[in-house]
gemmi code that builds the backbone of each chain (N, CA, C; Angstrom):
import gemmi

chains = {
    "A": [
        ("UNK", (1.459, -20.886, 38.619), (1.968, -19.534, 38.357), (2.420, -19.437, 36.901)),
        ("UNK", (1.587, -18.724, 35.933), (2.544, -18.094, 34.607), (3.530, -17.947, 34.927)),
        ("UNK", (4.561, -18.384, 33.893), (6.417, -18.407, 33.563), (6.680, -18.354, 32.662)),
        ("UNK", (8.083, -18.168, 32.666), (8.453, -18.656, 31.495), (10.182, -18.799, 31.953)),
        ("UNK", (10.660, -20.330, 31.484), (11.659, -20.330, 32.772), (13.086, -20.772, 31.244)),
        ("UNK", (13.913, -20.517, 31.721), (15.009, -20.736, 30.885), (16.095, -21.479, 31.633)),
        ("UNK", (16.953, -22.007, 30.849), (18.010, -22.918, 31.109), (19.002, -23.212, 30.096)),
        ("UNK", (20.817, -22.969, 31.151), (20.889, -22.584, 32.073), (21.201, -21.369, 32.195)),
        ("UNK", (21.388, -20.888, 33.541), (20.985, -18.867, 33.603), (22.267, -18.752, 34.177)),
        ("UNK", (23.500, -19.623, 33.534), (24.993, -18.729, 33.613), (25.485, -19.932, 32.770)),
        ("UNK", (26.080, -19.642, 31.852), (27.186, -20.997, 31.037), (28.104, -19.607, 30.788)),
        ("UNK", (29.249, -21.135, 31.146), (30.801, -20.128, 30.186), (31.126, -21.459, 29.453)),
        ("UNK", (31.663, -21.336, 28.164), (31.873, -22.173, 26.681), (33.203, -21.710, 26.319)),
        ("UNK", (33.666, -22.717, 25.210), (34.685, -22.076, 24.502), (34.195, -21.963, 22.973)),
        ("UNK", (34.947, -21.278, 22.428), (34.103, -21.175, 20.937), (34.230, -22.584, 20.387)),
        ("UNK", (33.045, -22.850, 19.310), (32.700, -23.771, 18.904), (32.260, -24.816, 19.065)),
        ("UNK", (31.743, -24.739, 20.581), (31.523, -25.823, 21.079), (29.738, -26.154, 21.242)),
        ("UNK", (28.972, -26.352, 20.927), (27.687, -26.304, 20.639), (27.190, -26.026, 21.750)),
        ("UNK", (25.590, -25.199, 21.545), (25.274, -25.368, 23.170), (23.717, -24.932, 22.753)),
        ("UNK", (22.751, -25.164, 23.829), (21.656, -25.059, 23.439), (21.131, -24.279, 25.052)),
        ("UNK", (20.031, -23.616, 24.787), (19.894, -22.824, 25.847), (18.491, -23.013, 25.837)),
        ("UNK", (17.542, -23.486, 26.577), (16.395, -23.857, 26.233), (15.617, -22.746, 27.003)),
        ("UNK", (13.498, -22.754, 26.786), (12.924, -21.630, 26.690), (11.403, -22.632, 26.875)),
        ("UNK", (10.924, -22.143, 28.235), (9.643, -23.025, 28.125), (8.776, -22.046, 29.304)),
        ("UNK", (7.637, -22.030, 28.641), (6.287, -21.257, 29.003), (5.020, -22.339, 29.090)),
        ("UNK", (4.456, -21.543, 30.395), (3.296, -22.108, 30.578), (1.955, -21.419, 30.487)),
        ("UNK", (2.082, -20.778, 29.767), (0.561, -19.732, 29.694), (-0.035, -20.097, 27.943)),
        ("UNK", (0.673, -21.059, 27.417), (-0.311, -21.512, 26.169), (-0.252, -20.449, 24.991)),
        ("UNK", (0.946, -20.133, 24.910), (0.738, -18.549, 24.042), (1.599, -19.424, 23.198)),
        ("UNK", (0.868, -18.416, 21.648), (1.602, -19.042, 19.998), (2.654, -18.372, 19.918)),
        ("UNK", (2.965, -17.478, 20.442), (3.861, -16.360, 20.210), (4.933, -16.413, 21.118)),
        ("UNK", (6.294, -16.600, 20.479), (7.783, -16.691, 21.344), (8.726, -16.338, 21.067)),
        ("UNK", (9.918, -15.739, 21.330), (10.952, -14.911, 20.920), (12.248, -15.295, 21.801)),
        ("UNK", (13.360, -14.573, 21.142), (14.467, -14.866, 21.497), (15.116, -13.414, 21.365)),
        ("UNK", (15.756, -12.955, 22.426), (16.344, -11.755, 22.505), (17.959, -11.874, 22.346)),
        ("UNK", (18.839, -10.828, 22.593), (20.285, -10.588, 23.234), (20.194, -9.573, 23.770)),
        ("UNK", (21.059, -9.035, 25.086), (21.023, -7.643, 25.283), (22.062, -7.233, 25.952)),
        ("UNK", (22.658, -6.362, 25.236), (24.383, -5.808, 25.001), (23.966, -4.573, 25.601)),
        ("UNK", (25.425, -3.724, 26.227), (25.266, -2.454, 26.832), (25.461, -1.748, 25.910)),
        ("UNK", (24.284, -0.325, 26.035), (24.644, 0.547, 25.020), (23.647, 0.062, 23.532)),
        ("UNK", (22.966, -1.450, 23.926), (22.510, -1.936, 22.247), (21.069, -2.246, 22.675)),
        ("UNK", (20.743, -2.406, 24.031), (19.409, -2.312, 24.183), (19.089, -4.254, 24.126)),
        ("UNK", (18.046, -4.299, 23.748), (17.164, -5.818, 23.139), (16.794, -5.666, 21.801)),
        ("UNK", (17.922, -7.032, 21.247), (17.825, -6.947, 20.183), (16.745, -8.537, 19.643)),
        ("UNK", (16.101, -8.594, 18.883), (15.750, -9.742, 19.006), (16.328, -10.736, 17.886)),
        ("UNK", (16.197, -12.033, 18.174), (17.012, -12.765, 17.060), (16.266, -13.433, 16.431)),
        ("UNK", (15.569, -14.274, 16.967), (14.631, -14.965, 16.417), (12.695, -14.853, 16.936)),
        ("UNK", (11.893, -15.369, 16.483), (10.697, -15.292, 16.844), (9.700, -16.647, 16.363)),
        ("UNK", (8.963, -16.751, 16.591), (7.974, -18.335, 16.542), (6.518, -17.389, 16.637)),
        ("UNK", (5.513, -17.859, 15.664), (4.326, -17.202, 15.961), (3.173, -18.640, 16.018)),
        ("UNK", (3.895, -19.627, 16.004), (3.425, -21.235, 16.484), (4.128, -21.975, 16.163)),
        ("UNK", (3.961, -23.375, 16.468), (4.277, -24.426, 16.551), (4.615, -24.780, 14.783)),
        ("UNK", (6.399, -24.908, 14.633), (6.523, -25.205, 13.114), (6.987, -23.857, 12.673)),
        ("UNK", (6.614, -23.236, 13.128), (6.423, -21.427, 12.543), (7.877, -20.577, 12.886)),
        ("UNK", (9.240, -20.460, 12.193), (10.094, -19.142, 12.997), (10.067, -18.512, 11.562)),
        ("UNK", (10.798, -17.446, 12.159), (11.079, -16.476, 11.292), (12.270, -15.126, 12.016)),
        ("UNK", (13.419, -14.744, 11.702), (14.329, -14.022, 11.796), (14.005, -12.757, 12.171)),
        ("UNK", (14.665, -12.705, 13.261), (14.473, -11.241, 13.853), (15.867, -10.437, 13.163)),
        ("UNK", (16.189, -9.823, 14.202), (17.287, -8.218, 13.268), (18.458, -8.997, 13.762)),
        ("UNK", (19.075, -9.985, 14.317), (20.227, -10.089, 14.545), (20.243, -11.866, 14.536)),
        ("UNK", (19.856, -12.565, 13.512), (19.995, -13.847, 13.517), (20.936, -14.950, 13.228)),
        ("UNK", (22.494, -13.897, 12.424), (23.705, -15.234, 12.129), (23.941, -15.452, 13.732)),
        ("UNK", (24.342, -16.778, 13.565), (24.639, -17.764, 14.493), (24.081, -18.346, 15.196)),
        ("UNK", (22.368, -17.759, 14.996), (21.709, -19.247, 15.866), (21.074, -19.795, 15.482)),
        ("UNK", (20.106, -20.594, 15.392), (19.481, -21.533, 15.228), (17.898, -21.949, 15.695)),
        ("UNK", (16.528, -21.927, 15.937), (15.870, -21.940, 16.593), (14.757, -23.803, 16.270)),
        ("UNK", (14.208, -23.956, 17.098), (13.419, -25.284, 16.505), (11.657, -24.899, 17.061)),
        ("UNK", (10.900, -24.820, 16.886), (9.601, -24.960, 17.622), (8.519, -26.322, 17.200)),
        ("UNK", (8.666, -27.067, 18.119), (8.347, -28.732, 17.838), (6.807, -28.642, 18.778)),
        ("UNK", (7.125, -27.825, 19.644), (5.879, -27.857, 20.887), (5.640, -26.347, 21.084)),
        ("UNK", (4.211, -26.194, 21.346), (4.042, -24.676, 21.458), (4.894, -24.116, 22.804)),
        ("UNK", (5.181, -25.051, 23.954), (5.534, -24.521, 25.142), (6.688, -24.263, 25.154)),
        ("UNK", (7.508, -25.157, 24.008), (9.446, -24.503, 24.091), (9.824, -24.245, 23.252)),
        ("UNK", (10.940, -23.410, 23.054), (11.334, -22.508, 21.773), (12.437, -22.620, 22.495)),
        ("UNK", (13.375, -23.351, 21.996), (14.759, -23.381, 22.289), (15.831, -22.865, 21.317)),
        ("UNK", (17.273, -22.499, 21.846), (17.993, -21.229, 21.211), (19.303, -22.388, 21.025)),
        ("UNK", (19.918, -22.457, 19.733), (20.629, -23.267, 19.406), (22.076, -22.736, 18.896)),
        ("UNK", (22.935, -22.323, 19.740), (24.430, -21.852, 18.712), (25.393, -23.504, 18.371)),
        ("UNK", (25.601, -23.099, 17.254), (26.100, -24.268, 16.627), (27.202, -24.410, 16.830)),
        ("UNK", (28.105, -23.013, 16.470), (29.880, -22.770, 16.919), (29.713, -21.711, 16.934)),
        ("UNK", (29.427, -21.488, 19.004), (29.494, -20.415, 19.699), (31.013, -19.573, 19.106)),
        ("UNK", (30.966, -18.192, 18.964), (31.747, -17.303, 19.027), (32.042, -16.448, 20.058)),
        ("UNK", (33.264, -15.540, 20.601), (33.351, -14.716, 21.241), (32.053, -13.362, 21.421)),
        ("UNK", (31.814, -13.073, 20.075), (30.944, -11.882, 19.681), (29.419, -12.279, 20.485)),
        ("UNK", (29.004, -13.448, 20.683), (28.125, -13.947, 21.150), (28.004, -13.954, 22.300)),
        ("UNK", (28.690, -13.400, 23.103), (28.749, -13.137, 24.320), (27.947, -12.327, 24.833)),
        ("UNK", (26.631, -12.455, 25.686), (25.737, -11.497, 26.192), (24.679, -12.478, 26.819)),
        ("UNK", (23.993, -11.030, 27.077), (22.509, -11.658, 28.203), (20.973, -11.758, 27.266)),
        ("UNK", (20.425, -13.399, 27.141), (19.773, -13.535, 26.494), (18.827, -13.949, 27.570)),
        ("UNK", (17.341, -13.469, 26.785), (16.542, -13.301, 27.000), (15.393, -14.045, 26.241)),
        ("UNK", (14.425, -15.236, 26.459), (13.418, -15.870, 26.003), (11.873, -14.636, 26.224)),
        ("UNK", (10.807, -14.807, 25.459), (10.024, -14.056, 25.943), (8.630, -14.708, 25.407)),
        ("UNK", (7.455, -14.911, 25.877), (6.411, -15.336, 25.356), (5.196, -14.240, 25.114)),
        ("UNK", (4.814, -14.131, 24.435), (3.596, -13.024, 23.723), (2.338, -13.224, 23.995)),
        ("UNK", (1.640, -12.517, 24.937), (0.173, -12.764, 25.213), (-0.665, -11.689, 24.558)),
        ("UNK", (-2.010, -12.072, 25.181), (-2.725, -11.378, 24.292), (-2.394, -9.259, 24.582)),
        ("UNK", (-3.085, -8.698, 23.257), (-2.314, -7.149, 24.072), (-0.755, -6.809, 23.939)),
        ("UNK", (-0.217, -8.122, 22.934), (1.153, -7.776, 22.967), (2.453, -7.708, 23.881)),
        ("UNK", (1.945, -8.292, 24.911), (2.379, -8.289, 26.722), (3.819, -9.262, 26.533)),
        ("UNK", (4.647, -8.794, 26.626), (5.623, -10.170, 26.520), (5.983, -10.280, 27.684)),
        ("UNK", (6.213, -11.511, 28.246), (6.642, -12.363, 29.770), (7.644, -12.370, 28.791)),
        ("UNK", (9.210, -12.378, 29.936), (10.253, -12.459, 30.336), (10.581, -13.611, 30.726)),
        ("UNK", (11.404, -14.553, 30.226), (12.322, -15.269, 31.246), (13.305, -14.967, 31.806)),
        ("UNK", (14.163, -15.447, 32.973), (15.405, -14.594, 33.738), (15.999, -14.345, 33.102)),
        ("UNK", (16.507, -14.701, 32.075), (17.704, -14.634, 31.473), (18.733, -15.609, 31.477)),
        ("UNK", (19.533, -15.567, 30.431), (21.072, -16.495, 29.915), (22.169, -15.365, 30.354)),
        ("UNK", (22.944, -15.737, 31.050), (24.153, -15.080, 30.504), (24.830, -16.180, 30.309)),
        ("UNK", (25.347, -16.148, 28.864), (26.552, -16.818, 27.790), (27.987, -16.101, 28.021)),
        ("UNK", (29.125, -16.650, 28.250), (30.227, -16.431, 27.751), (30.958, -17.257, 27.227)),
        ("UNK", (31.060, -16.564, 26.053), (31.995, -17.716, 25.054), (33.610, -17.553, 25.194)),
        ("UNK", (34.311, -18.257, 25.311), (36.411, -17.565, 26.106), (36.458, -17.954, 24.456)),
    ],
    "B": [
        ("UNK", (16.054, -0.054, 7.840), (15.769, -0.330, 9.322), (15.096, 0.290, 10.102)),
        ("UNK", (14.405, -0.240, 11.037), (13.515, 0.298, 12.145), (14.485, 0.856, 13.345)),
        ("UNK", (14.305, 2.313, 14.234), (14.954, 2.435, 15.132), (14.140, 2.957, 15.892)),
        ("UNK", (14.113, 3.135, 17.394), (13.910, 3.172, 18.253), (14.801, 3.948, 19.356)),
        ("UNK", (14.516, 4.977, 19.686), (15.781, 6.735, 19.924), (15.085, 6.941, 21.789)),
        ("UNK", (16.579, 6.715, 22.269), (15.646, 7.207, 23.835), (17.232, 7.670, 23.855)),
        ("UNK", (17.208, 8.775, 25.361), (18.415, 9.177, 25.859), (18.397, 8.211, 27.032)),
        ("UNK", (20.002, 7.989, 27.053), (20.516, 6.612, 27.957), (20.195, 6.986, 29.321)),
        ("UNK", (20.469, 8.276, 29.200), (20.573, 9.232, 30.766), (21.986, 9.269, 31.526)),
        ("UNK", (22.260, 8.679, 32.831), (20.799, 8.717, 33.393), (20.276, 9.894, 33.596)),
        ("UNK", (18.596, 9.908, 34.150), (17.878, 11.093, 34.390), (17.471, 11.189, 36.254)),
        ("UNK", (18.038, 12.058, 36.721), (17.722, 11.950, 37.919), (17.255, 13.045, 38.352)),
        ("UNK", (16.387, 12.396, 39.180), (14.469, 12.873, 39.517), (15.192, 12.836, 40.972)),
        ("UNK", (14.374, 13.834, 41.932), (14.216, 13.800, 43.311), (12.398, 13.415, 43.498)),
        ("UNK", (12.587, 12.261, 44.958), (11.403, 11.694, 45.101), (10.840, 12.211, 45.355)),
        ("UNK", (9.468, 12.408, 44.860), (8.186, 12.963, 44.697), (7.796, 13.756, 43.153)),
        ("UNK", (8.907, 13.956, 42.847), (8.827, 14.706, 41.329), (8.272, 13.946, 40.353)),
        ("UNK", (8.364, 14.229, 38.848), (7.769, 14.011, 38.029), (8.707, 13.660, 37.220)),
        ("UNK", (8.755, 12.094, 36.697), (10.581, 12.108, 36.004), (9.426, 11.699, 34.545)),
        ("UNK", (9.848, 12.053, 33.585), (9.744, 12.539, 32.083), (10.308, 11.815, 31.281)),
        ("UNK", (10.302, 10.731, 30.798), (10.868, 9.666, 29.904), (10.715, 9.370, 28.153)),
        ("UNK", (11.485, 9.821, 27.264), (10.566, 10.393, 25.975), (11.534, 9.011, 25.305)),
        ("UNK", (10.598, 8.809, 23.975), (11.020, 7.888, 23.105), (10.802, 8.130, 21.533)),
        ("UNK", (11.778, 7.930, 20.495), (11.319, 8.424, 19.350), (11.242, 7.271, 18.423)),
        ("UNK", (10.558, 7.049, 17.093), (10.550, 5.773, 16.158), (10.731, 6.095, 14.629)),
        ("UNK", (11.069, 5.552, 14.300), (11.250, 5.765, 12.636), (10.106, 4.982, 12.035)),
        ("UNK", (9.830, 3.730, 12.038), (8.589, 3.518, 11.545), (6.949, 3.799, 11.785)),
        ("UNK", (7.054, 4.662, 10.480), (5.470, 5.285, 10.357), (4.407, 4.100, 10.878)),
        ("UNK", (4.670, 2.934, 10.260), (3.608, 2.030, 10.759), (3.752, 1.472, 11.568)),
        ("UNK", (4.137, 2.166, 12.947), (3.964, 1.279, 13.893), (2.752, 1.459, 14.396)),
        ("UNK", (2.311, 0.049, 15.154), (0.924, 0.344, 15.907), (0.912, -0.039, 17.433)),
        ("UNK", (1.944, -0.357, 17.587), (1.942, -0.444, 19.275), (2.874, -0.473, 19.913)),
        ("UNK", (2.617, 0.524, 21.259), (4.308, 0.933, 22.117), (3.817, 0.231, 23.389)),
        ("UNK", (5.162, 0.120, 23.896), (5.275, -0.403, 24.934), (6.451, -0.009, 25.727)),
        ("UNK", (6.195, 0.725, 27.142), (6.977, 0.919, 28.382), (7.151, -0.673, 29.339)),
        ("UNK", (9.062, -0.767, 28.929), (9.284, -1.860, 30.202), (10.103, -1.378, 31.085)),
        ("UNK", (9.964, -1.594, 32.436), (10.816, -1.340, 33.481), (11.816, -2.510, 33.684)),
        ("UNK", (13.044, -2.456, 33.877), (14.375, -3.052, 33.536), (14.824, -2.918, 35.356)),
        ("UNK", (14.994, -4.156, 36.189), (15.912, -3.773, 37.063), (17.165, -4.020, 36.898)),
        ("UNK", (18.382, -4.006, 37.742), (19.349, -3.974, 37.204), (19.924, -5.699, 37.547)),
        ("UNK", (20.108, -6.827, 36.490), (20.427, -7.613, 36.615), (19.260, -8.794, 36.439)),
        ("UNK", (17.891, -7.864, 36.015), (16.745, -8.483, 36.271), (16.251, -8.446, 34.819)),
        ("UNK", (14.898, -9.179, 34.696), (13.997, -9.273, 33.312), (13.293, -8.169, 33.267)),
        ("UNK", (13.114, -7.731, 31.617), (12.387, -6.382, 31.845), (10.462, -6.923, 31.756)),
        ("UNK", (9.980, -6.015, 32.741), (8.264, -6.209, 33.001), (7.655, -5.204, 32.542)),
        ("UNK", (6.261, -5.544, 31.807), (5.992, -4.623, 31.822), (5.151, -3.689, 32.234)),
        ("UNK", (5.404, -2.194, 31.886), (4.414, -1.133, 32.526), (3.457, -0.527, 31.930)),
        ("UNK", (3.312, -0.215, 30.790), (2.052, -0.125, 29.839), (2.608, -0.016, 28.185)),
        ("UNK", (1.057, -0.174, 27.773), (1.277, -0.539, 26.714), (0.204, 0.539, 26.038)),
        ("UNK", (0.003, 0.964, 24.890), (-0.944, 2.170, 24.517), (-0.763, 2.336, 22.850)),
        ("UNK", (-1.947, 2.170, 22.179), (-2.606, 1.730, 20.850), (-2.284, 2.869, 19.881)),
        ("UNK", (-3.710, 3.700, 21.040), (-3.562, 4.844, 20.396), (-3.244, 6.203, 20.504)),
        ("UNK", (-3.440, 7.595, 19.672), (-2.795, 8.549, 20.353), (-3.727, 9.111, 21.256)),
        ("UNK", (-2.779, 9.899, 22.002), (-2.973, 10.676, 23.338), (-2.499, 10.314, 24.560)),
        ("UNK", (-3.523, 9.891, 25.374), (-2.561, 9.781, 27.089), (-3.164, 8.566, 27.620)),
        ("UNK", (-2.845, 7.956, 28.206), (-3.353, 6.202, 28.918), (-2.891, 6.256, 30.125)),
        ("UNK", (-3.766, 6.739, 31.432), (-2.829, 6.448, 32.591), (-3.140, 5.460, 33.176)),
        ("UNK", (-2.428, 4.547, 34.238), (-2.499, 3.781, 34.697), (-2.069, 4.074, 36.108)),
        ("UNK", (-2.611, 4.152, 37.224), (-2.025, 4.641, 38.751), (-1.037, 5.939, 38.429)),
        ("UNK", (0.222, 6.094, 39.045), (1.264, 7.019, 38.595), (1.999, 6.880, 37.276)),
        ("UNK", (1.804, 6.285, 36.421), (2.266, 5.897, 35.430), (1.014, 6.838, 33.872)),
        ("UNK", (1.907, 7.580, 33.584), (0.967, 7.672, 31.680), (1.710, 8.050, 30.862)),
        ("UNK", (1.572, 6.921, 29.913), (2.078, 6.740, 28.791), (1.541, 8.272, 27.516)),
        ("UNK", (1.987, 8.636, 26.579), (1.663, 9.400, 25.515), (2.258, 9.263, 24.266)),
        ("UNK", (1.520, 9.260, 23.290), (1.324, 8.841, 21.935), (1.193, 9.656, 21.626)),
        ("UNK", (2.193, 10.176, 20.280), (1.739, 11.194, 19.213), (2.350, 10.434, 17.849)),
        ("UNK", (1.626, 10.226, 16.810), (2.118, 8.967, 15.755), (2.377, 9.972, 14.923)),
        ("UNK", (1.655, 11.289, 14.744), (2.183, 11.971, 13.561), (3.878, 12.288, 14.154)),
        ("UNK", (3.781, 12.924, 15.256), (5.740, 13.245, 15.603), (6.615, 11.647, 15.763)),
        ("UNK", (5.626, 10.684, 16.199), (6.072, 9.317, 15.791), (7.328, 9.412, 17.020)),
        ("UNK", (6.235, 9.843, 18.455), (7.454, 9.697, 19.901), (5.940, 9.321, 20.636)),
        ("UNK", (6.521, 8.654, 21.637), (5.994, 8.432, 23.095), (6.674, 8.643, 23.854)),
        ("UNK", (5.870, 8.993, 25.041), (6.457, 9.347, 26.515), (5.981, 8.397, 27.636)),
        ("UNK", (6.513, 8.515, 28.811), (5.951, 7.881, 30.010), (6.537, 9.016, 30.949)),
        ("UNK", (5.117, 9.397, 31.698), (5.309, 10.173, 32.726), (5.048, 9.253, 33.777)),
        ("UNK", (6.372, 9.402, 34.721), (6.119, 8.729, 36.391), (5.432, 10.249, 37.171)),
        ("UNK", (4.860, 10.010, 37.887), (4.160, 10.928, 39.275), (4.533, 10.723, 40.020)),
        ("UNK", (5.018, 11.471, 41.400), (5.263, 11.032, 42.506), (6.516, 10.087, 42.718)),
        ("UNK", (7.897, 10.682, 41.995), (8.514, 9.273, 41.586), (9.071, 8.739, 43.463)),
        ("UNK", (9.473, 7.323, 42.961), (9.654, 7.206, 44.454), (11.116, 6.416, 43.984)),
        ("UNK", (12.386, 5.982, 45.271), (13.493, 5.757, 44.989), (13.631, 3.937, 44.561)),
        ("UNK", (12.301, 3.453, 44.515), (12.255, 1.823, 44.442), (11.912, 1.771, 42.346)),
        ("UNK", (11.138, 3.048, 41.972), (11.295, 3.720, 40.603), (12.736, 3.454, 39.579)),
        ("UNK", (14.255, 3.565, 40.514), (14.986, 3.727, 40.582), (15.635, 3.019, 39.658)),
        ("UNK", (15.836, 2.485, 37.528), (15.674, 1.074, 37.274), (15.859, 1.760, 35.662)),
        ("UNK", (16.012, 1.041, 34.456), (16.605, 1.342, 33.061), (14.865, 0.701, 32.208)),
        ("UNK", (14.263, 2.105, 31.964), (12.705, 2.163, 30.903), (13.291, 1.841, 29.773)),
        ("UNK", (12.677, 0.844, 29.350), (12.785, 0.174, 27.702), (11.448, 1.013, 26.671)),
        ("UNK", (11.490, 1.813, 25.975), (10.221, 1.676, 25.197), (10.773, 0.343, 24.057)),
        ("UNK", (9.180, 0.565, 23.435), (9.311, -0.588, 22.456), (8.325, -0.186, 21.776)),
        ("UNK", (8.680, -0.885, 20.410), (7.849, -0.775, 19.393), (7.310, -1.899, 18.152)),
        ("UNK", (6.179, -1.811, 17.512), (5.886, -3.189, 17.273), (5.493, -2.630, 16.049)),
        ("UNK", (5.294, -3.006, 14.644), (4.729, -2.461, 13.453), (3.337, -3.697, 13.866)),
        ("UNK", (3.288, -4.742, 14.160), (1.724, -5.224, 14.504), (1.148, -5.136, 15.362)),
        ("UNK", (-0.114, -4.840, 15.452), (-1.352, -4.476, 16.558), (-1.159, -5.701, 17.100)),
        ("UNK", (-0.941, -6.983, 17.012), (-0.729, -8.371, 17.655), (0.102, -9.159, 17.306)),
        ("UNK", (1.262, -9.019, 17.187), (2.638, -10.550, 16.630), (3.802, -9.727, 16.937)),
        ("UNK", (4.598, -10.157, 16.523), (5.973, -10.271, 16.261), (6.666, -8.857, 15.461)),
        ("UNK", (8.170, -9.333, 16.159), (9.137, -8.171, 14.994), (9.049, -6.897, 15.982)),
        ("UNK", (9.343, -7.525, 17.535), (9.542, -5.491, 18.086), (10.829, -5.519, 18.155)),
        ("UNK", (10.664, -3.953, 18.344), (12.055, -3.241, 18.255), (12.289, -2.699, 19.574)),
        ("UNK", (13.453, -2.484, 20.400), (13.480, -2.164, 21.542), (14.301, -0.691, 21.504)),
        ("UNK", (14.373, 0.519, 22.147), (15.159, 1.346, 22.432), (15.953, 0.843, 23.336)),
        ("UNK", (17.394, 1.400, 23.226), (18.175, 1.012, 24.264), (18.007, 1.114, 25.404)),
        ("UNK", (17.325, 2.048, 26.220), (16.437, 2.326, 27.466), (17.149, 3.592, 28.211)),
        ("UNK", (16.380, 4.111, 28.741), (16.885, 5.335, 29.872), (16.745, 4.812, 31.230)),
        ("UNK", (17.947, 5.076, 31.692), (18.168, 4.848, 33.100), (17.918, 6.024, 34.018)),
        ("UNK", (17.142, 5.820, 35.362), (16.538, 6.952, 36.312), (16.811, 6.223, 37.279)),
        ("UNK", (16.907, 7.580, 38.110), (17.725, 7.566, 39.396), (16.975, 8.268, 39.956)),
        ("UNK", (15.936, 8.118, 41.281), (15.310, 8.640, 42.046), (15.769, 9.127, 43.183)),
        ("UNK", (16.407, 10.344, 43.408), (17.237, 10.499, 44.657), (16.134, 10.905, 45.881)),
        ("UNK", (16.449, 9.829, 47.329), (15.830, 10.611, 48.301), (16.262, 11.947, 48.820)),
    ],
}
model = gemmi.Model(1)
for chain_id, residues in chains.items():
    chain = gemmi.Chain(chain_id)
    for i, (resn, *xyz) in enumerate(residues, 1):
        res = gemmi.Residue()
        res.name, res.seqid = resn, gemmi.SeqId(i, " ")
        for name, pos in zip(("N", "CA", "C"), xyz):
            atom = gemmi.Atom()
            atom.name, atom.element = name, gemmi.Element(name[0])
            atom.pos, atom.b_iso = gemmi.Position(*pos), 0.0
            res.add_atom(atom)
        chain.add_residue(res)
    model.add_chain(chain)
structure = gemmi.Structure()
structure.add_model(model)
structure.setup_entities()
């Protein structure tokens, strides 16, 4: 079955404490992203990967971090989680047609 | 900056009607929209996607493109109360990659 599965899909943190939220697809696509999504703010995206080696900054990128080592994971890296960082993140992989698969989702809370 | 203009709503449709979902963009060069359906607590999926201008239907679902007014729409048909869920448009300045922009989404409410 195409996925795209994330981990884990509830953390509560305290600020500064590192945390990594990982992002892995199985449909072979170059194309991967990293969302947030706040009420009232929609999906914002933070980061993006268009292959392996490859990111580049979406519209809302202080505070994280991204690595792409393997085309299948694109993992989401806060270094010293903040309060403000608090929301429902979202991994997404890009097929052909522009189609983005969804993973469930993160919800982060940082106390 | 790029924006992406929908009303939050919600918009509530009685089932069988025709619920009307409009979206507006600031960038001239965009080249591809995209309707996602949002459940509540869930990942958004999507429902179509449409290049160029005019109308793209898909079952009860059509999307509309006008790039010179630089809005799309999604018309539901027949809405039904399982419909019931927060439409994301989206917008992409590339025909294939990276860098979309999301509207905050409109929420519809299909009353039986």
């Amino acid at each position: 079955e195409a996925q795209v599965t994330q981990n884990p899909r509830y953390l509560i943190t305290v600020t500064g404490k590192k945390l990594t939220v990982t992002c892995s697809q199985n449909m072979n696509h170059e194309y991967m992203s990293w969302y947030r999504q706040d009420p009232g703010l929609g999906l914002r995206q933070i980061y993006y990967s268009m292959n392996v080696e490859v990111t580049d900054k979406g519209d809302v990128p202080e505070g994280y971090k991204v690595s792409r080592k393997e085309k299948r994971n694109f993992p989401l890296i806060l270094e010293s989680p903040s309060p403000n960082q608090t929301s429902l993140y979202f991994c997404a992989s890009i097929g052909v047609t522009d189609t983005q698969y969804f993973g469930p989702g993160t919800r982060l809370t940082v106390l | 900056q790029k924006e992406v203009e929908q009303n939050s709503g919600p918009l509530s449709v009685p089932e069988g009607a025709i619920a009307s979902l409009n979206c507006t963009y600031s960038d001239r060069g965009s080249q591809s929209f995209f309707w996602y359906r949002q459940y509540s607590g869930k990942s958004p999926e999507l429902i179509m996607f449409i290049y160029s201008n005019g109308d793209k239907e898909d079952g009860r679902f059509t999307a509309q493109l006008n790039k010179a007014s630089q809005y799309v729409s999604l018309l539901i048909r027949d809405s039904q109360p399982s419909d019931s869920a927060t439409y994301l448009c989206a917008v992409n300045q590339f025909v294939y990659g990276q860098n979309f922009v999301f509207g905050p989404g409109t929420r519809l409410s299909v009353l039986p």
